[in-house]
C-alpha positions in Angstrom: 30.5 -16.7 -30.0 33.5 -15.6 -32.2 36.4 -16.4 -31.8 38.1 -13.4 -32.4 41.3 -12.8 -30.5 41.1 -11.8 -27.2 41.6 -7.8 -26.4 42.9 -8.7 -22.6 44.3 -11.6 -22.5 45.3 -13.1 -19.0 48.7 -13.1 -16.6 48.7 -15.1 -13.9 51.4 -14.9 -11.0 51.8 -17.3 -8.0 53.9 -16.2 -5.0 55.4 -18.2 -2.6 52.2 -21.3 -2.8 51.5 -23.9 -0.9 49.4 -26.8 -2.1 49.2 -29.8 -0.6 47.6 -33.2 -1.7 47.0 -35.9 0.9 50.5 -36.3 2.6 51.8 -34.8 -0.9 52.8 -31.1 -0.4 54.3 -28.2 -2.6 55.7 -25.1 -0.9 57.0 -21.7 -1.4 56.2 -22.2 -5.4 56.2 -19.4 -7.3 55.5 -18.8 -11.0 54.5 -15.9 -13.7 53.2 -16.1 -16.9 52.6 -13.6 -19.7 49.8 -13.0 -21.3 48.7 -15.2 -24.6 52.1 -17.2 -23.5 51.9 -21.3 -23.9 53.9 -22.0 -21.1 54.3 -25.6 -20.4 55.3 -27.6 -16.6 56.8 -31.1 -17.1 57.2 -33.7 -14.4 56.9 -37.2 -13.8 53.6 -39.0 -12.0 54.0 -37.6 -8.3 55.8 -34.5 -9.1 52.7 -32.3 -8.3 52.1 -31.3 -12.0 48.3 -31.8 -11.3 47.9 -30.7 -7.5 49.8 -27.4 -9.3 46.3 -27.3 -11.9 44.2 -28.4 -9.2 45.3 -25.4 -6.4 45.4 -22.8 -9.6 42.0 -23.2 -10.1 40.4 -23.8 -6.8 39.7 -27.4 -6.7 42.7 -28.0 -3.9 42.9 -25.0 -1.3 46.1 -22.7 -0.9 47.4 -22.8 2.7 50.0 -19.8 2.2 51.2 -17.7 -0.7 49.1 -15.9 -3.0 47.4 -16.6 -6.4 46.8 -13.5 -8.9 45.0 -13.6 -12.2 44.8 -10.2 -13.7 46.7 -8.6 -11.2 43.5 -9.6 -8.9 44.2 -12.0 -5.7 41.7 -15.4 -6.7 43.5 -17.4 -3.9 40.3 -18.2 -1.7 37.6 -18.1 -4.8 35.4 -20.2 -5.9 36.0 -22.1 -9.0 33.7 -20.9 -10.9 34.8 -17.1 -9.8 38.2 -17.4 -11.3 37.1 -17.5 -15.0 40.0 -20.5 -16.0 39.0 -23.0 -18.2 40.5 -26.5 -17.4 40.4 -29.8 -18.9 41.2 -32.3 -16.4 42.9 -35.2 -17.6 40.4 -37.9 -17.0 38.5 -35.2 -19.4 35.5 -35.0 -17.0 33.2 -34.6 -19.5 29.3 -35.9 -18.6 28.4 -39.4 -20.0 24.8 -38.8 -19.8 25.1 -35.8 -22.0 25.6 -34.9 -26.2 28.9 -33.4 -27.1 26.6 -30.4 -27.6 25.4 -30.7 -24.5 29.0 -30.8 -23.0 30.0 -27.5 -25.1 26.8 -25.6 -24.1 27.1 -26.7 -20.1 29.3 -23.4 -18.8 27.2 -20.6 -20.8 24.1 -22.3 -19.5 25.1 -22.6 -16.1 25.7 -18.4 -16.3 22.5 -18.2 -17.7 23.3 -17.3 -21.6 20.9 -16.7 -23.9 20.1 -19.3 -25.9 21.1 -17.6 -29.7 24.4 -16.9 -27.8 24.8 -20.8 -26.5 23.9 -22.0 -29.9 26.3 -19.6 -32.0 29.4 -20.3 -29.4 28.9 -24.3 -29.5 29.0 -24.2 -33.3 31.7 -21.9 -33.9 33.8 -23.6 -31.3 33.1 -27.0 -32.9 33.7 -26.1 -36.3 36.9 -24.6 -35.3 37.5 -28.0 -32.9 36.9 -29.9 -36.7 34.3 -31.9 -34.7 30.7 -30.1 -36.2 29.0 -34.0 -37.0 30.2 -35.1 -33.2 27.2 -32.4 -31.6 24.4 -34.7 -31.5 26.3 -37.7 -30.7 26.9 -39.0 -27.2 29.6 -39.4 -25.3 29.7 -43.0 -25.3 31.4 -44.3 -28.5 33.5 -41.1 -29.4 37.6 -41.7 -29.9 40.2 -40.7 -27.6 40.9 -37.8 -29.6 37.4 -36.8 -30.5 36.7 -36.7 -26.3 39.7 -34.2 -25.9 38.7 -32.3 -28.7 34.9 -32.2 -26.8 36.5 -31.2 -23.6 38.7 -28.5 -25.1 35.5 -27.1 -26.4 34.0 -27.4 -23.4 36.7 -25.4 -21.4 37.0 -22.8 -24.4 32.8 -22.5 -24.6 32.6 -19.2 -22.1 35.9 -17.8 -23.6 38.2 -17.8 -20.6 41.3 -15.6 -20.5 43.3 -18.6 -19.3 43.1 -22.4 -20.3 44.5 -25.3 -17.6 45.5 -28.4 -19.3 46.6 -31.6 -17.2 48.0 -34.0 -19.7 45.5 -33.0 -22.9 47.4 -35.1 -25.4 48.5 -38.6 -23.2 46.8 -42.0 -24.1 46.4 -40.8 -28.0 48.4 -42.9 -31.0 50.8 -41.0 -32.5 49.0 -39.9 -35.4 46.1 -38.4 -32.9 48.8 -36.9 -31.2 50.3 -34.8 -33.9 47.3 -33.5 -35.2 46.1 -32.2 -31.7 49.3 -30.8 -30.7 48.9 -28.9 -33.9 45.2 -28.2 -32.6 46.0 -26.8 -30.0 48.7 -24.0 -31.7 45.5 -23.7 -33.9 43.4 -22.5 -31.2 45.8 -20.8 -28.8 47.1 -18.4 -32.1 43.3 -17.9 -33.4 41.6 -16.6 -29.8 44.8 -15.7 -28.1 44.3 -17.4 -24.9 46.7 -17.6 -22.2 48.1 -21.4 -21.4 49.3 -23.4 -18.8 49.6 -27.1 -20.0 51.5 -30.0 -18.0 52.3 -32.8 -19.6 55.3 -35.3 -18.6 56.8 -35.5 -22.8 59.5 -33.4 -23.2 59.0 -33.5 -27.4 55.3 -32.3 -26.6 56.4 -29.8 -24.4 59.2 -28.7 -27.2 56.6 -28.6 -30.1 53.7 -26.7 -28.0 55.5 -24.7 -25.4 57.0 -21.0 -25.3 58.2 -21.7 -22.3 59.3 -24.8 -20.2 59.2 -25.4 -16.6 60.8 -28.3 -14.8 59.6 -30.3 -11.5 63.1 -30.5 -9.5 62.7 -31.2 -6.0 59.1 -30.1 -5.8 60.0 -26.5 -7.3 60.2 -25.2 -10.8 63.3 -24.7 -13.0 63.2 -23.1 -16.4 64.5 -25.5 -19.0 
């Protein structure tokens, strides 16, 4: 895979949403983002920051309102019809599993050819500075290394749009610098489109173009 910048990159719209989460609910949320744009939504635990994430990409359903990606309505698709990549932030990634393994899992699930798989994982983890980590298991690898694996992961089947719930929380502060600047690394070099929540306002400063605000379960530009 190359890494090249991406000729189309993504913009996503949401009109008038309605997500809810248990007894949790968000309504009439609405929201647009440009394309290649790092646009960031804080909010503290409960705010709906991840039920947001979770709706977006098809793990929670919508009940009314409308999601578009591309100017195309992805409201009632599958997941794996939306073509987002997310990083979840308990990560996700499978214990059982090499960090190669991990990188290679959303090209082999569409059936890529192997040559493709192998050239995609490598260039992804040579850019992700974690090349040695591929034949290591999950088990054992830092904080930091495991978010680096899962950003690969998400990035592996070069999605137009990346959904980050919290990528950089639970790191020291060293870890923390160096992904944030990871992360500019990769959005400038393949020009994806981002949507990161995170619930530090200096995080959101350093990484976002723009800034949304939970207040009173609807966003406000900050």
């Amino acid at each position: 895979m190359s890494q090249a910048k991406n000729s189309n990159p993504a913009m996503l719209e949401l009109r008038d949403v309605q997500i809810s989460s248990g007894s949790f609910t968000l309504e009439n949320l609405s929201l647009s983002i440009a394309p290649g744009e790092y646009t960031i939504v804080m909010g503290q635990t409960g705010s709906g920051k991840t039920t947001l994430l979770e709706g977006i990409c098809g793990l929670r359903p919508v009940n009314a309102g409308s999601i578009k990606f591309n100017g195309k309505d992805v409201t009632n698709l599958a997941p794996q019809n939306r073509g987002f990549g997310y990083v979840p932030q308990d990560l996700a990634l499978f214990r059982t599993m090499t960090v190669y393994e991990n990188m290679a899992y959303a090209l082999k699930a569409r059936k890529a050819p192997i040559s493709l798989i192998d050239s995609s994982v490598n260039d992804l983890a040579k850019l992700l500075e974690i090349e040695e980590l591929l034949p290591r298991s999950i088990a054992g690898l830092s904080g930091g290394q495991a978010q680096r694996v899962a950003l690969g992961r998400a990035l592996a089947f070069e999605p137009l749009m990346l959904l980050l719930d919290e990528p950089l929380s639970a790191l020291d502060e060293k870890t923390h610098a160096k992904l944030c600047e990871l992360l500019k690394q990769v959005q400038a070099e393949t020009q994806v489109t981002v949507l990161h929540v995170t619930h530090d306002l200096q995080e959101a400063k350093r990484l976002g173009d723009r800034i949304y605000q939970f207040d009173q379960g609807q966003l406000t530009l900050i």
